[in-house]
N, C-alpha and C positions, 0 to 999 in steps of 0.2 A: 723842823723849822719851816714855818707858813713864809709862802710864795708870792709875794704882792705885785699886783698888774701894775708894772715899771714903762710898758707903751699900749694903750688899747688904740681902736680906730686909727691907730699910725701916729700918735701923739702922745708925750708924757701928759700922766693927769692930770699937771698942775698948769697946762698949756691954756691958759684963756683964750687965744686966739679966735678969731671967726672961723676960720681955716677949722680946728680944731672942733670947734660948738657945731658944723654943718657937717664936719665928718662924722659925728656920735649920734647928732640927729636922724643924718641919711643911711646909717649904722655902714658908711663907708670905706673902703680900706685904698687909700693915696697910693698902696703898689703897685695896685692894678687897676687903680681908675677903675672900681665899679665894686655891689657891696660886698661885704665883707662874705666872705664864702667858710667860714672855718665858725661852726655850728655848736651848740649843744645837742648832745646827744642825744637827751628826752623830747627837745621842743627844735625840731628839725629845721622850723621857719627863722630861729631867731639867733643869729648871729653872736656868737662872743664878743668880737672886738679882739680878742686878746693877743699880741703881737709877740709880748717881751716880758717876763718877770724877775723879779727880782728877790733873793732872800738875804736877809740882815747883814751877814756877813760874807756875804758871795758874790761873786759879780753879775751883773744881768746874763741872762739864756732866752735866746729866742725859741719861742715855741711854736711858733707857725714858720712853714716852711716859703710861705707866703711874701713874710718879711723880707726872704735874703734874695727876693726878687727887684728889690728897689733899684728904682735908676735907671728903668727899662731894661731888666734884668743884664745888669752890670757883671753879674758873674759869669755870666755865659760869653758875653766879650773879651773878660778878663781872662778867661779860660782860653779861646780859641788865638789868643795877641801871644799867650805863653805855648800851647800846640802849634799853631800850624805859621802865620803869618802876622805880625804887628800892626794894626790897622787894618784886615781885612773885613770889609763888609758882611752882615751877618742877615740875610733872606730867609723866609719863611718855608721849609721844605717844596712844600704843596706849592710852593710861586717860584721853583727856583729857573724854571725852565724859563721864567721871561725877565732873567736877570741880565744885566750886563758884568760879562763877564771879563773885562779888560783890564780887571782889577784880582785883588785876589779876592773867592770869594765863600763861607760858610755858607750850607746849607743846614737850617735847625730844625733838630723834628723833637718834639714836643707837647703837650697840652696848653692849649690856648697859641701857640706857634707853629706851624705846617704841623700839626698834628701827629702823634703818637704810633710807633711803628708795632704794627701791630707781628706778631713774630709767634713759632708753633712753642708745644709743649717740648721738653726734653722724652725719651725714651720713655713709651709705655702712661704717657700722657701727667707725669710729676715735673714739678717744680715748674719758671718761671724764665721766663729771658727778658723780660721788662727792666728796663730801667726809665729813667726821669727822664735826661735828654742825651740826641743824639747830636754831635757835631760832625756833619762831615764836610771836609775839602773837598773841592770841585777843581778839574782841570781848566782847563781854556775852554773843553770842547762842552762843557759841563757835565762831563762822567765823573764819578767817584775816583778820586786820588787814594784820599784817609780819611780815619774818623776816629773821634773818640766818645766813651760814653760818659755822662755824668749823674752819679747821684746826688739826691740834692735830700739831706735829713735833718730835722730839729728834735725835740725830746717831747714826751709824752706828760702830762701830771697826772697827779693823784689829787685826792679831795674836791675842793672846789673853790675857784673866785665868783662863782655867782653873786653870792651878795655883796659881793666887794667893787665887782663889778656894776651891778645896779646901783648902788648908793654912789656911787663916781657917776653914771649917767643923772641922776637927782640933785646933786651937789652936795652929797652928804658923805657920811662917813662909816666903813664894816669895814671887818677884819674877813681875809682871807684864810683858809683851810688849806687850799693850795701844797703839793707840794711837788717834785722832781724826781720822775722816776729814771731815776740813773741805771739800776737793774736789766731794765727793759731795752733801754739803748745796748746791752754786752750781749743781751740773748738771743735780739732779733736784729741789729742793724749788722753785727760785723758778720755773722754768716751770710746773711742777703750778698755781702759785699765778698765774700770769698765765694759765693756761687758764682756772681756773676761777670767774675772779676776771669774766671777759668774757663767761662763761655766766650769771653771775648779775648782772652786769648787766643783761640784755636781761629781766630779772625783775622787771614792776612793782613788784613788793609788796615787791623787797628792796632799800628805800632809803638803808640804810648801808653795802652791800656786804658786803667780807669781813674777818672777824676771823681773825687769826695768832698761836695762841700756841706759843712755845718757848722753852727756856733762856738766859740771860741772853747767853752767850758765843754762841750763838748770834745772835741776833740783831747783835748786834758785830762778828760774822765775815759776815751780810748787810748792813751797812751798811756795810765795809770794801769789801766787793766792789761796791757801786754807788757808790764813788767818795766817802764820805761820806755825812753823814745828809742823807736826799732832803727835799723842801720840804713842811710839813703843810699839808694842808686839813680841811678838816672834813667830818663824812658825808655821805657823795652816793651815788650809784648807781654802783660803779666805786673805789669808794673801798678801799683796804688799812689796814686795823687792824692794827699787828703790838703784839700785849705780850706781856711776859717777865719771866719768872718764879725764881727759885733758892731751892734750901734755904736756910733759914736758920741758928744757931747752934741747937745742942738745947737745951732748957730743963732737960732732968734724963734721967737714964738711965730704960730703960721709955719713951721717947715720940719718937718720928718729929721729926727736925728738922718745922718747921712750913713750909709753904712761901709765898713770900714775893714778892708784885706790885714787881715794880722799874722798869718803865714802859711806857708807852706814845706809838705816833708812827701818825697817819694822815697815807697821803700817799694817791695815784691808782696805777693800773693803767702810767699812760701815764708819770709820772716812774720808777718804778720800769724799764721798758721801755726807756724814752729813758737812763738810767745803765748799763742791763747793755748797749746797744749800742755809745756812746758811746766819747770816747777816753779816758777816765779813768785816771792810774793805768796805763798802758804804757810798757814801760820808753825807752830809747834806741833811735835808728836803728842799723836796720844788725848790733845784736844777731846776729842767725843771720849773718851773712856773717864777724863775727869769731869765732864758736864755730867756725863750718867750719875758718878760718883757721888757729888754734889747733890745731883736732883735725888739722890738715895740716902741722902740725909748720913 
């Protein structure tokens, strides 16, 4: 089922706007004020546009990670109002030393925000401690209190909207190839998220664990995959926050759908684990032995 570009440039296609016509122009993306940074892979200079797609019978998926930055990245406040303090001010890592601190106050390390903590290998120089962004609570004195980490994932596709895309830049009309690699999200996001969900466990000071945000459908294509929705608990050291997030309807042409909190589930490290090994959701015995069968005429 082809994939159709449902937001490019930050805008439904059928947005006449000027707002709209200067962002496609300026091959501009509205979430970050500046262009569009999410590429073709062959032609490295030239921007997608692509935000959000949409297949016939399925609800839109954001496919830039980009996207669920809107609002001056509204999830990273969203996240730190439910962690640590409601209303507390959110400073750039790298500036946090000339904050006022008389409030409560975040400090955010991240790409494009006090920048990215740069942190060693595991044992014998494998695997990865990175993640997307750091939150941490600051005291009065501005030493480290707590912190939590956040991944921040969208889905990958297959095929292509290039010409679907170009003729929407023309004002014309192609079909998209496009399609949603759901596979990809079970094989490479949840284990990224159970490595690094166990490193930061063993992390006094991060005693809510980790925060997951991604697209609605997502999230629903992980909860499918672990057999159904896993059991909550509450924050601990270890603990999985997944929320998820989707465009909303547009309010008027000229304006970014808004984007829009649709919920939240904490469970642990170890239910999540305990469902991807489990029997959940396998089909019938004996399956391969009657495909053989069949393919043996």
């Amino acid at each position: 089922m082809a994939a159709d570009l449902w937001e490019f440039f930050g805008y439904p296609p059928d947005d006449n706007s000027g707002e709209a016509a200067r962002s496609r122009t300026e091959r501009d993306c509205p979430f970050q004020a500046a262009r569009c940074t999410k590429l073709f892979p062959r032609d490295g200079n030239e921007p997608t546009g692509a935000c959000t797609v949409k297949q016939a019978t399925r609800d839109p998926v954001v496919i830039c990670p980009i996207r669920l930055y809107a609002n001056d990245f509204q999830i990273l406040r969203e996240i730190a109002d439910e962690a640590f303090s409601p209303g507390a001010q959110l400073v750039d890592g790298n500036r946090a030393s000339q904050a006022d601190l008389s409030s409560p106050t975040v400090a955010v390390f991240g790409k494009g925000r006090g920048g990215e903590l740069r942190l060693p290998r595991g044992a014998g120089g494998t695997g990865g401690y990175f993640v997307d962004w750091v939150l941490a609570l600051l005291d009065s004195h501005g030493e480290l209190d707590e912190f939590v980490a956040v991944e921040v994932q969208t889905i990958d596709t297959t095929g292509s909207y290039r010409a679907q895309r170009d003729a929407l830049l023309s004002g014309s009309v192609a079909a998209s190839t496009a399609g949603l690699n759901w596979e990809n999200v079970h094989k490479r996001i949840l284990p990224q998220l159970l490595y690094k969900g166990n490193v930061l466990r063993r992390e006094t000071r991060c005693r809510k664990g980790l925060f997951f945000v991604c697209p609605g459908p997502v999230y629903k294509s992980f909860e499918n995959r672990l057999g159904g929705q896993p059991q909550q608990f509450p924050y601990q050291p270890g603990a999985l926050t997944s929320r998820w997030y989707d465009p909303g309807p547009q309010t008027s042409e000229g304006q970014p759908r808004p984007l829009v909190f649709k919920g939240q589930l904490t469970t642990t490290l170890e239910q999540v684990a305990t469902a991807i090994a489990g029997t959940q959701g396998l089909p019938d015995r004996d399956v391969y032995a009657r495909a053989i069968r069949e393919a043996l005429g």
